[in-house]
C-alpha positions, -999 to +999 in steps of 0.1 A: +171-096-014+164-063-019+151-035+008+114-030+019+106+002+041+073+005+057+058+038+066+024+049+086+014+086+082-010+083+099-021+091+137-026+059+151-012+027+148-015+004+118-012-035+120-002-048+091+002-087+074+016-095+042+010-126+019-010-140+049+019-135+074+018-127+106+004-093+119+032-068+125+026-032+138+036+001+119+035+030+150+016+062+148+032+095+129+051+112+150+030+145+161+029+173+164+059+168+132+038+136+114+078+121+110+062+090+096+060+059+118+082+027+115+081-010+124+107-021+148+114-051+132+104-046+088+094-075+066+112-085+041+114-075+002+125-109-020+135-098-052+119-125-064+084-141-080+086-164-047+082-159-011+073-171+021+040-156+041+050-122+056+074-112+030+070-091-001+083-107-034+077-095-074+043-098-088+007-098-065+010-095-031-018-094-004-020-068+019-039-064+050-047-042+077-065-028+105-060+002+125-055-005+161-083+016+171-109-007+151-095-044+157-091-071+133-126-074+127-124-045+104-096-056+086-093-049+048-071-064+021-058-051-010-031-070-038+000-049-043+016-055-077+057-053-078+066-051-113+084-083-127+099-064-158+122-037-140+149-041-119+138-030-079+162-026-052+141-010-030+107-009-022+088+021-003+052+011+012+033+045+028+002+039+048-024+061+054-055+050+077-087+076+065-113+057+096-120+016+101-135+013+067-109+030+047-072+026+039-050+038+016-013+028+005+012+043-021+034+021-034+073+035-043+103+019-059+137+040-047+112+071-044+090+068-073+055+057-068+043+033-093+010+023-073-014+037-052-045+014-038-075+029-021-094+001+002-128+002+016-158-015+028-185+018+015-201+034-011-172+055-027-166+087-052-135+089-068-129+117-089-090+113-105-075+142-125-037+137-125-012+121-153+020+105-147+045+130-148+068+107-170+047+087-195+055+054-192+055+035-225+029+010-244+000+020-211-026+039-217-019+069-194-057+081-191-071+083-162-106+082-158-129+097-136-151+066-114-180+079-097-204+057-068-183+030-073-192+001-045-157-014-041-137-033-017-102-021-040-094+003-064-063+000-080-044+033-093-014+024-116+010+053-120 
């Protein structure tokens, strides 16, 4: 079993559900500092292509959630893809809450982001000009600009 950290930059509080799980709250940045919030009690990180609802495991993973200013009604899931191929020991999961249509989450394995997912329910313009720092091999590290793309996920491996 490896380690999953859960963080919420964001100023209110997030709920949150993983592989269907139960809902599980990630508090509010701290302010006027924005000391990322914490869940009291954090799911767990199998280190495996198996696991049970409300855990995160290797390969897709379903993430959800809602800001607890908009209700569950607005909810909005994205899949999180933990690489099978590389060994993880530790798993870093940032929220960021942009209004009740619009989430974002950057993925990190011991510090490094490898994913970053952008979720919404509206019209959206995306405009993306960065490179990995650190190639990684046999991918195509081009990153394309998408412009009045209507999406419910877009998907940013890094």
């Amino acid at each position: 079993m490896g380690q999953l950290v859960v963080f919420n930059a964001s100023k209110t509080d997030i709920k949150v559900s993983l592989n269907n799980g139960n809902y599980f709250t990630v508090p509010a940045a701290i302010q006027p500092s924005w000391q990322a919030g914490q869940p009291e009690n954090p799911p767990l990180f199998i280190n495996n292509v198996t696991a049970g609802a409300g855990e995160l495991k290797l390969g897709s993973n379903l993430l959800t959630t809602y800001s607890s200013t908009s209700g569950p009604s607005q909810a909005g899931s994205c899949n999180i893809t933990i690489p099978e191929n590389i060994p993880i020991n530790s798993v870093q999961l940032y929220l960021f809450w942009k209004d009740a249509c619009s989430v974002a989450a950057i993925v990190l394995q011991e510090g490094q982001p490898f994913q970053a997912v952008i979720i919404t329910r509206e019209p959206t313009n995306v405009m993306l000009n960065s490179v990995p720092i650190t190639p990684l091999p046999h991918e195509n590290n081009n990153i394309k600009s998408m412009q009045s793309v209507t999406a419910s996920e877009i998907k940013i491996n890094l």
